[in-house]
C-alpha positions in Angstrom: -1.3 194.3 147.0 -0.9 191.0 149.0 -3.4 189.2 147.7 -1.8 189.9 144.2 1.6 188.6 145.6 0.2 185.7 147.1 -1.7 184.9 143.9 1.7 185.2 142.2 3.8 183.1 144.0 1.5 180.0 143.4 1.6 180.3 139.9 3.6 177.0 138.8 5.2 178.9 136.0 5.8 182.4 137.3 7.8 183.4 134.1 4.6 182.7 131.7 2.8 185.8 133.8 5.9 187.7 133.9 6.4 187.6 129.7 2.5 188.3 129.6 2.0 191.0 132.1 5.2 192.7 131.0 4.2 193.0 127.4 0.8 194.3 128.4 2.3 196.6 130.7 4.8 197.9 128.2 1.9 197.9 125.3 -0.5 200.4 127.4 1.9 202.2 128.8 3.2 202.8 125.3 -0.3 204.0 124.3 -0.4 206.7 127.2 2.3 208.0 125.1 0.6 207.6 122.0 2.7 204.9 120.5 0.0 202.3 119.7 0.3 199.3 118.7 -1.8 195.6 118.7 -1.2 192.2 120.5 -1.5 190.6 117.3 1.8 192.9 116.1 3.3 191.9 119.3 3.2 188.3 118.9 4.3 188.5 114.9 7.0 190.3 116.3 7.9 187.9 118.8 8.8 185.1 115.7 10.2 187.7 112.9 11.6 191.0 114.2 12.2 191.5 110.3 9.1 193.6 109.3 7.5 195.4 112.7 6.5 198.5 113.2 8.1 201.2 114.7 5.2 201.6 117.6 5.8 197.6 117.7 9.6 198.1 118.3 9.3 200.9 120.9 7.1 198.4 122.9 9.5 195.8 122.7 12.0 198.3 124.1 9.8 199.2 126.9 9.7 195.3 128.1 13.7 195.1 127.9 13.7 198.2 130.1 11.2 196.7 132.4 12.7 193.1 133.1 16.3 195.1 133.0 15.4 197.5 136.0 13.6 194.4 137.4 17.0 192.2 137.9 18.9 195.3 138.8 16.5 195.7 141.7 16.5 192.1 142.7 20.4 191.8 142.0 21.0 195.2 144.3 18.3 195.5 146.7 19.0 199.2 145.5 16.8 201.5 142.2 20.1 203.6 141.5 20.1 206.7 139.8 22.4 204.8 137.0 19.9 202.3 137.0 16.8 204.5 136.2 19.8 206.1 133.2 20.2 202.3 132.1 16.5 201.9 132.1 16.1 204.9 129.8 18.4 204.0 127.1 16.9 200.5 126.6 13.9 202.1 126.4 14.9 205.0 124.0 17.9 202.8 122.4 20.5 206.0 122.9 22.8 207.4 125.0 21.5 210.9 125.4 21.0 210.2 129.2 20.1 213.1 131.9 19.3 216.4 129.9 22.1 218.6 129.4 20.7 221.6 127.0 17.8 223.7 128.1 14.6 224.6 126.2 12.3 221.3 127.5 8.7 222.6 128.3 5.3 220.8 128.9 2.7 221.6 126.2 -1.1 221.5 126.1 -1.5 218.7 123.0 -4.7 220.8 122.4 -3.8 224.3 122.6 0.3 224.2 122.2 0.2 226.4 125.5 3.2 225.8 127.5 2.0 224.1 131.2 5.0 223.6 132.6 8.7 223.8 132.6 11.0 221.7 134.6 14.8 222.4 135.6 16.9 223.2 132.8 20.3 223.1 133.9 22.3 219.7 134.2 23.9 220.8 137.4 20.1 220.9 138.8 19.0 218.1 136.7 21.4 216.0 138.2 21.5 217.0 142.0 17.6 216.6 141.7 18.3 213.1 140.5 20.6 212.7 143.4 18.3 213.7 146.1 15.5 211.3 144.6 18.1 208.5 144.5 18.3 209.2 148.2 14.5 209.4 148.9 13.7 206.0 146.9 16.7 204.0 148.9 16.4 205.2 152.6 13.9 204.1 154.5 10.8 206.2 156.1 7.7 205.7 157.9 5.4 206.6 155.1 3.1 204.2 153.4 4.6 202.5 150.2 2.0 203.3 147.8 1.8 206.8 149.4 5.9 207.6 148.7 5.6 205.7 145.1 2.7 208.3 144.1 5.2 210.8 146.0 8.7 209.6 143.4 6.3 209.3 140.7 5.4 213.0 140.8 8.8 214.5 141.7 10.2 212.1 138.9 8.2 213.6 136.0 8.4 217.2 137.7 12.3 217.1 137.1 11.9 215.4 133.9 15.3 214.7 133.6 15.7 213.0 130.0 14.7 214.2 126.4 12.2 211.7 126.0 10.9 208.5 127.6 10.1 210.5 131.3 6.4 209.1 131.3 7.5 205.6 130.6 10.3 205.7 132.4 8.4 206.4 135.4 5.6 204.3 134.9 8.9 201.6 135.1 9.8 203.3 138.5 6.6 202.9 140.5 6.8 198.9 139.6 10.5 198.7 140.6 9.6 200.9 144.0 6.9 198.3 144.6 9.3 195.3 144.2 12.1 197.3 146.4 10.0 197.5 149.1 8.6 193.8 148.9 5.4 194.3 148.4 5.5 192.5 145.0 7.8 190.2 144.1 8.0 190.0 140.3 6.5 193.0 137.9 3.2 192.0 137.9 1.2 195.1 138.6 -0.6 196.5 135.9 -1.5 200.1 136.1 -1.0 201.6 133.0 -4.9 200.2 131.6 -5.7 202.5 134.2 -4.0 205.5 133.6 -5.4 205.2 129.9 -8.9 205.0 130.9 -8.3 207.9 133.0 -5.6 209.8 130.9 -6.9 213.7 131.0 -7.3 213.1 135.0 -3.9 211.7 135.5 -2.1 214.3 133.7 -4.4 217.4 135.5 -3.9 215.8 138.9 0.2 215.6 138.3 -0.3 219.6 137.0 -2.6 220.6 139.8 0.5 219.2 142.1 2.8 221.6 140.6 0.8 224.3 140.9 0.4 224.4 144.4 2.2 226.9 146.4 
């Protein structure tokens, strides 16, 4: 992780790698979610926003969201729960925010079978939220990477919006990375990872929950 932030800051153009590593992130992390799209669609899109796909606009939205939770970070020195709500409507483009009617469950894409169901009332929703505000912000004496693989899982457990929780917390673990200094500008890429080893990441997070 320090060798990646050195090798950033000596970049003469810092911004060229942000724009670049941004779009890529926002790309595959799109495709987790099966919104696909191609570079060659992103850069058409980049000169004439007048005929792109949907996919192609969602990944857009996904960069906004990134760069916009980026400069609240570096602006606040603070990932707010009404920041990670701000994050979520750029990325969705709506104003549903934090759940507030029950019946959101977790299905098997293969079998339909329901895997998981996370809080269903706002109150809970909400106070959750709160507590992982609280965990994020104060300081402990647990490795970095160790607490973001920690917020990641509790953030998707609650899974406190309609849609947009798996990118929305893909944004989180860059933002936690940044808040704690151990990158300066949202360069790490994981989600090329994650999509290499999709069926694994998604079993691990359910083999969490179903510990007792």
């Amino acid at each position: 992780m320090a060798k990646l932030n050195g090798v950033a800051k000596i970049i003469p153009n810092s911004q060229i790698l942000i724009n670049s590593l941004v779009l890529q992130e926002a790309k595959d992390s799109s495709e987790i979610e099966n919104i696909i799209t191609t570079h060659d669609e992103l850069y058409r899109a980049s000169v004439d926003i007048s005929n792109i796909s949907n996919e192609t606009k969602e990944v857009q939205n996904y960069s906004k969201a990134l760069l916009l939770g980026y400069n609240l970070v570096k602006d606040n020195e603070l990932l707010l729960k009404k920041y990670i709500v701000a994050i979520q409507k750029e990325l969705e483009q709506n104003d549903a925010g934090i759940r507030r009617q029950s019946g959101t469950v977790l299905k098997n894409e293969q079998t339909d079978e329901v895997i998981y169901t996370p809080p269903q009332e706002f109150e809970l929703i909400d106070r959750l939220m709160s507590d992982l505000e609280r965990y994020i912000n104060e300081p402990n004496d647990i490795d970095p990477l160790i607490n973001m693989a920690i917020i990641h899982y509790q953030f998707e457990s609650i899974h406190p919006f309609y849609d947009g929780n798996g990118r929305t917390g893909r944004i989180i673990n860059i933002l936690y990375l940044i808040l704690n200094d151990l990158l300066d500008i949202p360069i790490l890429y994981l989600s090329r990872y994650i999509i290499k080893n999709k069926a694994d990441y998604y079993r691990l997070l359910q083999e969490v929950r179903n510990v007792k």
